[in-house]
N, C-alpha and C positions, 0 to 999 in steps of 0.2 A: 749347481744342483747335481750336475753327473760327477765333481769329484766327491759330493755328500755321500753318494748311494756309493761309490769305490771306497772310501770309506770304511764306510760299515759295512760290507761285504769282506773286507778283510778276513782269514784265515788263516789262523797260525794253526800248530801243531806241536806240542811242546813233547820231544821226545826223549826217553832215554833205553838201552839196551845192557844187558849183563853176558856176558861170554866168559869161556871155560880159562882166558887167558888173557894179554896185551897183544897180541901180534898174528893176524890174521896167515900172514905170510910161513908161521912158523905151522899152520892146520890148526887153529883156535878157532869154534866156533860162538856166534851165538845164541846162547839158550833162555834167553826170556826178550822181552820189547813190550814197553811200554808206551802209549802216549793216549795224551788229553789234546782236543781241539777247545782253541777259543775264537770266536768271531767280534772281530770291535772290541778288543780287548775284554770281553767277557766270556769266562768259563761258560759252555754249552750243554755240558753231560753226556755229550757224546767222547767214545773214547775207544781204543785199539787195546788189547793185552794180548798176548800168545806164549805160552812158553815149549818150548822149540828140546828136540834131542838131539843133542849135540855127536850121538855114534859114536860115544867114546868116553872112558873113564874119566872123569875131574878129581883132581889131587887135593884132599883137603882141608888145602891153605884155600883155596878157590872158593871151595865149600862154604865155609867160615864164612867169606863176605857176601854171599848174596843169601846162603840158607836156603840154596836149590841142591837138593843131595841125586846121588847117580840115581837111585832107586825111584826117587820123584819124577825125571825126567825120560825114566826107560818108558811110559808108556803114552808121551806124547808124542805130538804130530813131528815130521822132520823141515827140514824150512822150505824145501820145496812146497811142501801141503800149505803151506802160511803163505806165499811170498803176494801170490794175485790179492789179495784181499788187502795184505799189509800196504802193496803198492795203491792199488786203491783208493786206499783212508787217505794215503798222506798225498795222494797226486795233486798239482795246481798247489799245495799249500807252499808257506814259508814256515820251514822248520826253524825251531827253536832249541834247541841242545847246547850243555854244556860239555866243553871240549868236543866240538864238532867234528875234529878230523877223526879223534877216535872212532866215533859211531860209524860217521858215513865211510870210513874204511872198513869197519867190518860189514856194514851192510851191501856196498858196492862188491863186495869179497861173495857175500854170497847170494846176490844177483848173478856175476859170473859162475860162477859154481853150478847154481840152476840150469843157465843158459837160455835158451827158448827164445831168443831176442827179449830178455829183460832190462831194462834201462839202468841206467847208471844213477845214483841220486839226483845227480847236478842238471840232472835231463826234464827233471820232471816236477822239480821242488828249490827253491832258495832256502838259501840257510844262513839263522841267526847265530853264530855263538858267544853266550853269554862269558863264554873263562875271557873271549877278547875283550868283552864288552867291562869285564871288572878290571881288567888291564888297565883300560881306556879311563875306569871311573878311579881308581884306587892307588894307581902306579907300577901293583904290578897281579898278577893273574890269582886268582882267590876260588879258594874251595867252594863246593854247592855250600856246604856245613857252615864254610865261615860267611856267607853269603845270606845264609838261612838266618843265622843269627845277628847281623849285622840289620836287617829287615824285619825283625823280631818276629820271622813267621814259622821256626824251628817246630815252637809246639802244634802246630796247625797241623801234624802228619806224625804219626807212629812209626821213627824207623829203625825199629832194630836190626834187619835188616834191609844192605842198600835196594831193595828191588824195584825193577824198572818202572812198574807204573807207579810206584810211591814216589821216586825220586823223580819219574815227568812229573805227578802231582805237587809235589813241593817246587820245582823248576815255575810251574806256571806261575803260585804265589810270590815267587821271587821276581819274575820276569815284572810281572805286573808293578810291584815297587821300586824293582828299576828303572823302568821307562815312565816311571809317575811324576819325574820330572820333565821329563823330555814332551811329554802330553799337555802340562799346561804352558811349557814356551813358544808350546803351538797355538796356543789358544788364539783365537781372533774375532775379529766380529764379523766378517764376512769377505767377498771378494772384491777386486777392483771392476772396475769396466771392462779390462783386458782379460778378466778369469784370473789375476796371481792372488792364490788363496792367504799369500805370506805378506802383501802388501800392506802398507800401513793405509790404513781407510779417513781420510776427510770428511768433516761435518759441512757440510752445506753453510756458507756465507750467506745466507738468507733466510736461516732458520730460523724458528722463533725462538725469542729467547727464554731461558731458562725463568722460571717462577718461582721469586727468592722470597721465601717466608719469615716472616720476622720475628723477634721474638717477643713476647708480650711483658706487662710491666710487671706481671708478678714472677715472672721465668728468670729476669732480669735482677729480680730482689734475690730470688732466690741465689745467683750465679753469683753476685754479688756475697751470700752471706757462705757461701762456697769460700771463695776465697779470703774472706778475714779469715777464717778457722785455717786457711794453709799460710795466712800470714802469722796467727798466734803460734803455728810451731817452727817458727825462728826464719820464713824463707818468702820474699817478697812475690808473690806469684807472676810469672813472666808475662802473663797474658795482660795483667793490670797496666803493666808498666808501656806492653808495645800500644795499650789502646791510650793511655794519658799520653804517652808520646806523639 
């Protein structure tokens, strides 16, 4: 019963982020975040967006990919103003991102930045990522895009552009058909005596037995006139042969 309710308490957070560049280290920040929460694998409707001013022109090749221009972002908050709220949402959860290092390095990047004793991702949150995860299933590491469509849930989200709560939104849809097999290899019918929720379960040696219904004589005409007709088109029905046998 307590690992049921663990369970279903479960809390992901499926996140993704857009920044002015690849490399934190070089002064890139960044300027949107997005994420969706699900519990027990079901979308909740609750969900995080912010978009962030990054203090500084973006070149735009940058522009092009996300379709957050400088002028959009000149009169938003700076990530200081976001970070308590953002830490927040996602604290206690298991994060879900594709290419994880990316993210949590720029988000660690600007937790230190802040400062104020703000924690470090890996302090406060686990993290899923899905590019290992398609590694894992495919051979070798796969785009969200090929990902989307390989799950056929591309049209399920309008992305012209990549922005971060669209592409958590599409992330979640994918997440969920990835691990849709790994959910029913779970599946069981209950625990042992010991609590191993994975153990194969025993029917009791003293049950009653099963109530085997028989089938009537006109079920039997009919089953019967079933198979002349797969005998008249040229092919002796297996079933006939293992019962005369």
């Amino acid at each position: 019963m307590g690992h049921q309710q663990e369970v279903k308490q479960e809390r992901l957070v499926i996140l993704d982020t857009e920044t002015t560049g690849i490399n934190p280290r070089e002064g890139h920040r960044i300027v949107e975040i997005g994420c969706v929460e699900m519990v027990n694998r079901q979308l909740t409707g609750r969900s995080y967006h912010a978009y962030i001013n990054p203090q500084f022109e973006m070149e735009q090749e940058v522009i092009d990919v996300h379709g957050l221009t400088n002028e959009f972002l000149a009169d938003k908050p700076l990530f200081v103003e976001v970070a308590r709220d953002f830490i927040e949402f996602i604290r206690g959860a298991e994060l879900v991102i594709h290419n994880a290092k990316f993210d949590v390095g720029f988000m660690d990047h600007e937790f230190n930045l802040v400062g104020r004793g703000l924690p470090q991702t890996g302090d406060i949150c686990t993290v899923t990522d899905t590019l290992k995860t398609s590694k894992d299933e495919f051979g070798s590491p796969k785009t969200l895009d090929f990902l989307a469509k390989h799950y056929r849930v591309d049209g399920l989200i309008d992305r012209t552009y990549h922005g971060a709560l669209i592409d958590a939104q599409l992330l979640a849809f994918v997440y969920i058909e990835m691990t849709r097999k790994q959910e029913t290899l779970n599946l069981h019918s209950g625990a042992d005596s010991d609590g191993d929720n994975n153990a194969i379960i025993r029917l009791s040696a003293d049950r009653k037995p099963l109530k085997v219904i028989q089938a009537s004589a006109d079920e039997m005409s009919a089953h019967e006139e079933r198979l002349d007709i797969v005998a008249d088109k040229g092919s002796e029905p297996i079933w006939r042969k293992r019962i005369q046998s």
